[in-house]
C-alpha positions in Angstrom: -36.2 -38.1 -62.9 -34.0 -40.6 -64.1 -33.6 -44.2 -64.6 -29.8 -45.8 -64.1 -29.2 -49.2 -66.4 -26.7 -51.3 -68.3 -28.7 -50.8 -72.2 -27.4 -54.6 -72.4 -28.8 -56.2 -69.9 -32.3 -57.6 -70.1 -34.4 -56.1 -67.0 -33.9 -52.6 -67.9 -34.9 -53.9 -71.9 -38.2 -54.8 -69.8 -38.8 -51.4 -68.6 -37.8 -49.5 -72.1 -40.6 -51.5 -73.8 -42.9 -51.1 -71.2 -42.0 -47.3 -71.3 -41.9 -47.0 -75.1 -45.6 -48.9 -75.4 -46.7 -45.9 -72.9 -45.0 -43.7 -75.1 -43.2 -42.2 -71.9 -39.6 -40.2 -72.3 -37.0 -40.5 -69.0 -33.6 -40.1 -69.2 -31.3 -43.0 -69.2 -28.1 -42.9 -67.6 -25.9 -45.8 -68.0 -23.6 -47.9 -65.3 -21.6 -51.3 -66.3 -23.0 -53.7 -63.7 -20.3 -56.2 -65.0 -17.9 -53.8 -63.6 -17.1 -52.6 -59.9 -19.4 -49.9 -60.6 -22.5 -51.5 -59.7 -20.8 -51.9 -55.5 -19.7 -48.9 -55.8 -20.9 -46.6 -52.5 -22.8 -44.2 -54.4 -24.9 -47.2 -56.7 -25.1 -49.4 -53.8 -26.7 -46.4 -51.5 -29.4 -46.4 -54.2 -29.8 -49.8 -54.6 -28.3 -52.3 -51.9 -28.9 -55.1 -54.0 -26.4 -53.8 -56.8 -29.1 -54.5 -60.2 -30.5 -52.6 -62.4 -32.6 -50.9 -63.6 -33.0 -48.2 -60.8 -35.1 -45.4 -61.4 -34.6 -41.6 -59.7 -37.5 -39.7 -59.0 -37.0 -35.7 -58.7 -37.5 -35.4 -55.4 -34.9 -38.2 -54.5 -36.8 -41.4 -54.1 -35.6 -44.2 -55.3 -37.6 -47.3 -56.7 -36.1 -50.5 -58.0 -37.2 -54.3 -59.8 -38.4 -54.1 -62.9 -42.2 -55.0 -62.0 -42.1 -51.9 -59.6 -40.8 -49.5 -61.5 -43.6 -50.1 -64.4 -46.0 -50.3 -61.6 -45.2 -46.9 -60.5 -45.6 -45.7 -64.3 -48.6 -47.8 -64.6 -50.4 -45.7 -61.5 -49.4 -42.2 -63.1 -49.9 -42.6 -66.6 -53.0 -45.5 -67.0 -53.0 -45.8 -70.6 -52.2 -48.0 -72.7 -53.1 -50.2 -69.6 -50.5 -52.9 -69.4 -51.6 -54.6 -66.1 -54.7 -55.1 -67.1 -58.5 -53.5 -67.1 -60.7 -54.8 -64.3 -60.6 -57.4 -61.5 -60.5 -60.9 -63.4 -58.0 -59.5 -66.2 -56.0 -58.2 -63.7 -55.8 -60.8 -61.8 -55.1 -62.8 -65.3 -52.2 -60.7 -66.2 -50.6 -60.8 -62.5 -51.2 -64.1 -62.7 -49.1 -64.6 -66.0 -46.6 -62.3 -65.3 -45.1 -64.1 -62.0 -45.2 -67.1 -64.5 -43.3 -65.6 -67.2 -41.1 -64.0 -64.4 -40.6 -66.0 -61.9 -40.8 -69.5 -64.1 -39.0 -68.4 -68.0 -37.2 -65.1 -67.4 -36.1 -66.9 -63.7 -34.8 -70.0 -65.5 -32.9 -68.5 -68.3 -30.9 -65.5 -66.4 -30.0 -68.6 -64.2 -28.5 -70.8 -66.8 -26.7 -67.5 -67.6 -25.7 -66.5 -64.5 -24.2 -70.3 -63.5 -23.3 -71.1 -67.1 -20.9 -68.0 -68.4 -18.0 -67.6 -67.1 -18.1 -64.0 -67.3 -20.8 -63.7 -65.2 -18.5 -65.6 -62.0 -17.6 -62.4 -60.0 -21.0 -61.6 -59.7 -22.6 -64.7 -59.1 -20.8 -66.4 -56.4 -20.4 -69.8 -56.2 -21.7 -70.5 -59.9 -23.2 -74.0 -59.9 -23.1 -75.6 -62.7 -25.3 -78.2 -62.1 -28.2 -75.6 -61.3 -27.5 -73.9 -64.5 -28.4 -77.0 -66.5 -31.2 -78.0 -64.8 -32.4 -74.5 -65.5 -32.4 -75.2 -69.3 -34.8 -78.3 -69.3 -37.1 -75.7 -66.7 -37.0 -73.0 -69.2 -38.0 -75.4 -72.5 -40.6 -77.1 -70.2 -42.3 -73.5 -69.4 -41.8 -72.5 -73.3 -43.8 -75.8 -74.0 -46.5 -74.5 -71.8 -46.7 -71.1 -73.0 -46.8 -72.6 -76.4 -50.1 -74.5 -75.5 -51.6 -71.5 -74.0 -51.0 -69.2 -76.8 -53.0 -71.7 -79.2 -56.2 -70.0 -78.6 -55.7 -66.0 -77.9 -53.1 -63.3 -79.5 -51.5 -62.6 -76.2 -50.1 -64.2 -73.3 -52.7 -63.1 -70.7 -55.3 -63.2 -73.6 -56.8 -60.8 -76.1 -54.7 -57.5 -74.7 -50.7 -56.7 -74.9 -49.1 -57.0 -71.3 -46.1 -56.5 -68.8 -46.7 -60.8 -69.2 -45.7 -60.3 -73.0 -42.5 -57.7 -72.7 -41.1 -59.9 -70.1 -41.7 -63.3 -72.3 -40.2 -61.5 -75.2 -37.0 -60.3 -73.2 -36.8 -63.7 -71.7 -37.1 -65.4 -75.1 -34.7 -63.1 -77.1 -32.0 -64.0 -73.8 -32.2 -67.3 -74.8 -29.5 -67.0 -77.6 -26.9 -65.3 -74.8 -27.7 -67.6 -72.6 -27.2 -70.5 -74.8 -30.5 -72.5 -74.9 -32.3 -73.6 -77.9 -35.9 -73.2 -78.8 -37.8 -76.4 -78.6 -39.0 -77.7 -82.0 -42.7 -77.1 -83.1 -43.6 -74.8 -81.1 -45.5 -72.5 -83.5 -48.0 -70.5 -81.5 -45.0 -69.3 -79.7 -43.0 -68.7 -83.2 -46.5 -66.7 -84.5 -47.0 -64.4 -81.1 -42.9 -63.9 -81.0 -43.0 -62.5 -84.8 -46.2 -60.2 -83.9 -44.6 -58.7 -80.5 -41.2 -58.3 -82.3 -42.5 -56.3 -84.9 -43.8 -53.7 -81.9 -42.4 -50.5 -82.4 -41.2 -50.6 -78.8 -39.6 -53.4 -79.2 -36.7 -52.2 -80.6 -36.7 -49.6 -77.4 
């Protein structure tokens, strides 16, 4: 088993954390997707969409996303649960995770993508436009979160999550990807200092 990443990109961050708060050990092997490597015959046999993380099972399977490949640990190894326990917090956590994903981590990695020029060879044609727009999405979601986090300690409430490792990432990305914080937002600022000071964090 193996799992095949670029250590500085932010999706396979996602699945270190998530592995680190299971306290899981697989072995990392690294490729430069900013490099040919990542359409390179062998990579793009495993993975036709060219992204990592990719993770190798033993027998030769290969799984891919992010959300998947911590599903698949989440099945085998239950605890810590970080999908959630039970129907409704379940369907709480699923519920803030596509929001986190889809809606902040989706908005920042496209202002980055459409917004540095190093990123042009990979995401063809970069529209400028589109990554500016996706600022103003990404500081109206943080606003949001901000309001939600006023009453629990978590995003999906009183339990750590996939929800908070992929707000984290998203959040930290922001600096690379050139957007500010919005002022005031201090719920966000007191769950951001608790999650970073996770041990896995640093994973």
């Amino acid at each position: 088993m193996r799992i095949i990443e670029t250590r500085s990109a932010p999706n396979p961050r996602r699945v270190r954390i998530f592995l680190a708060e299971k306290g899981i050990s697989v072995p990392f092997e690294e490729i430069d997707i900013m490099t040919e490597a990542a359409k390179a015959p062998t990579f793009s046999a495993l993975n036709p969409m060219q992204r990592v993380p990719v993770l190798v099972l033993d027998d030769g399977t290969v799984i891919s996303e992010t959300v998947a490949i911590c599903r698949y640990f989440e099945e085998i190894y239950p605890e810590p649960a970080l999908f959630g326990r039970g129907a409704l917090e379940r369907a709480t956590v699923e519920m803030w995770s596509r929001r986190m994903e889809l809606g902040l981590f989706g908005a920042i990695a496209h202002a980055f993508r459409h917004l540095n020029q190093k990123m042009s060879h990979l995401e063809v044609p970069q529209v400028t436009a589109w990554g500016e727009a996706n600022k103003d999405k990404a500081r109206s979601l943080l606003v949001m979160l901000d309001d939600a986090l006023k009453d629990r300690p978590f995003i999906a409430g009183e339990h750590y999550s996939i929800a908070d490792i992929t707000a984290l990432v998203a959040i930290d990305f922001m600096k690379p990807a050139r957007i500010d914080m919005p002022p005031g937002l201090q719920n966000i600022a007191r769950w951001r200092q608790a999650v970073s000071a996770r041990p896995s964090a640093q994973a």
